[in-house]
N, C-alpha and C positions, 0 to 999 in steps of 0.2 A: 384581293385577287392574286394569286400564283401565275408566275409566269411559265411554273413547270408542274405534270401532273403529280407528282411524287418529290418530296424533299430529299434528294441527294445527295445532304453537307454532310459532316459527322461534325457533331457540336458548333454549330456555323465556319466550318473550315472544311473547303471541295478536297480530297485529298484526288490528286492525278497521279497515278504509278506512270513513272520512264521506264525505257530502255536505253539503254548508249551501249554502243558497240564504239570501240578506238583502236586505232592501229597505229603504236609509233613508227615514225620513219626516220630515216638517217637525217633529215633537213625539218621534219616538223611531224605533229599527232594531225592524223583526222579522222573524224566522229561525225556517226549517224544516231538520229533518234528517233523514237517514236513513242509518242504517250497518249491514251485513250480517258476521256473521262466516262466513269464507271454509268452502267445503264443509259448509255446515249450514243447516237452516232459520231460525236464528238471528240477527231484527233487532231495531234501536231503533229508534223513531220520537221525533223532540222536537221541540219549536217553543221558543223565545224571546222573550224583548220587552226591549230597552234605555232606559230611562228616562232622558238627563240631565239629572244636577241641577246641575251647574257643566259648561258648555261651555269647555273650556281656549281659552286661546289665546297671544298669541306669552309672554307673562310669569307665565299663569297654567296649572294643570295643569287636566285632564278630571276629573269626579266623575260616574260613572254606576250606578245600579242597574238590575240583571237581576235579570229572574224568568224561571225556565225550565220546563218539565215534560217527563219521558220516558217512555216506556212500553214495555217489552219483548215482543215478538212471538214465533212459534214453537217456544215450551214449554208442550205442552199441558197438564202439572202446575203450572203455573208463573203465578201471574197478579202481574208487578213495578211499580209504575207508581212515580215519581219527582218531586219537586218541590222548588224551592230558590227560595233568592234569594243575589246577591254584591251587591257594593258596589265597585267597580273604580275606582282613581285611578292615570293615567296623564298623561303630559310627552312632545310628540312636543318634538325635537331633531333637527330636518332631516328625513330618513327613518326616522330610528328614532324608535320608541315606545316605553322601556320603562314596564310596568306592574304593578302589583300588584292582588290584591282576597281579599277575605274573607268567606266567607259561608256559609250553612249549607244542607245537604239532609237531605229528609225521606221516609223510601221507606215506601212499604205493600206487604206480600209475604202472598199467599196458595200455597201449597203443597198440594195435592193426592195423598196416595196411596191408590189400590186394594189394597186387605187380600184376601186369600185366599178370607176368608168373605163377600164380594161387599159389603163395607163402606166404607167411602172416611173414611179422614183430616184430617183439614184442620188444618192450620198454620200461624198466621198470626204475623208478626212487624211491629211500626212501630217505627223511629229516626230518630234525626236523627243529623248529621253535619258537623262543623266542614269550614271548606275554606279550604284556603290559595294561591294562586297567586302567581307569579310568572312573567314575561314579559319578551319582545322583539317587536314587528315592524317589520320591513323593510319599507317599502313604496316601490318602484321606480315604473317609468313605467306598469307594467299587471302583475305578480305580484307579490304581497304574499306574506311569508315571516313565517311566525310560531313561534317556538319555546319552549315552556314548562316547567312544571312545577310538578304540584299536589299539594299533600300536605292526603288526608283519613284517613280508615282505614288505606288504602296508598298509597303516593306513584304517581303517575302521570309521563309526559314524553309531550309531543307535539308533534310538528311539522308545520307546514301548509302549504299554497299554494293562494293564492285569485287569483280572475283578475276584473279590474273595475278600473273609471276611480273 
């Protein structure tokens, strides 16, 4: 039995296209986001805020704290929302930047099902969740190339292209 009309994955891997939009400021970056999974009503909405606490520079590495929040969109049983913080220490070396961070998320999930006898369920689950990253970026004359990988519950890998001076 499928639990969706049409398989979706590309080789058993959902690929979700982001957007991030970022604005640095003079005391910290904040970033909006939004990602749709392909053929489905299925988005994430998030925003960000980067805190540094050590501004690297040519001898010394970057120390920055993020807080982030998500919220899951078109599951109407489904209400997900998302919260965390990392801790990111990063050494640029010309155009590259490798980095690391660690930090944790905290999800609140309510669930929703309609029972037969016109009664309704509710489900609710909170955890938290260790996170581990690790990084590269490239950053050129105007595309910045970013490629990672996180291991929290499940290991993730991503890779990016962002356009900006």
């Amino acid at each position: 039995m499928r639990a969706v009309d049409e398989d979706f994955t590309v080789s058993d891997y959902l690929p979700v296209p982001r957007v991030i939009v970022s604005k640095g400021l003079s005391f910290g970056t904040v970033a909006a986001s939004y990602s749709k999974v392909p053929d489905t009503d299925i988005a994430v909405w998030g925003a960000s805020f980067d805190f540094p606490l050590i501004r690297g520079g040519v001898a010394t590495p970057a120390l920055t704290l993020r807080g982030a929040w998500a919220e899951l969109k078109g599951v109407e049983q489904l209400d997900l929302k998302t919260y965390g913080a990392e801790l990111f220490l990063s050494k640029g070396f010309g155009p590259l930047t490798p980095y690391v961070a660690v930090g944790r998320a905290k999800s609140d999930a309510e669930g929703r099902i309609d029972l037969p006898d016109e009664t309704t369920m509710i489900l609710t689950d909170e955890g938290t969740t260790e996170r581990y990253t690790v990084g590269v970026k490239l950053s050129l004359l105007v595309p910045k190339i970013v490629v990672e990988a996180t291991q929290a519950e499940e290991r993730s890998y991503a890779a990016k292209v962002s356009f900006g001076f």
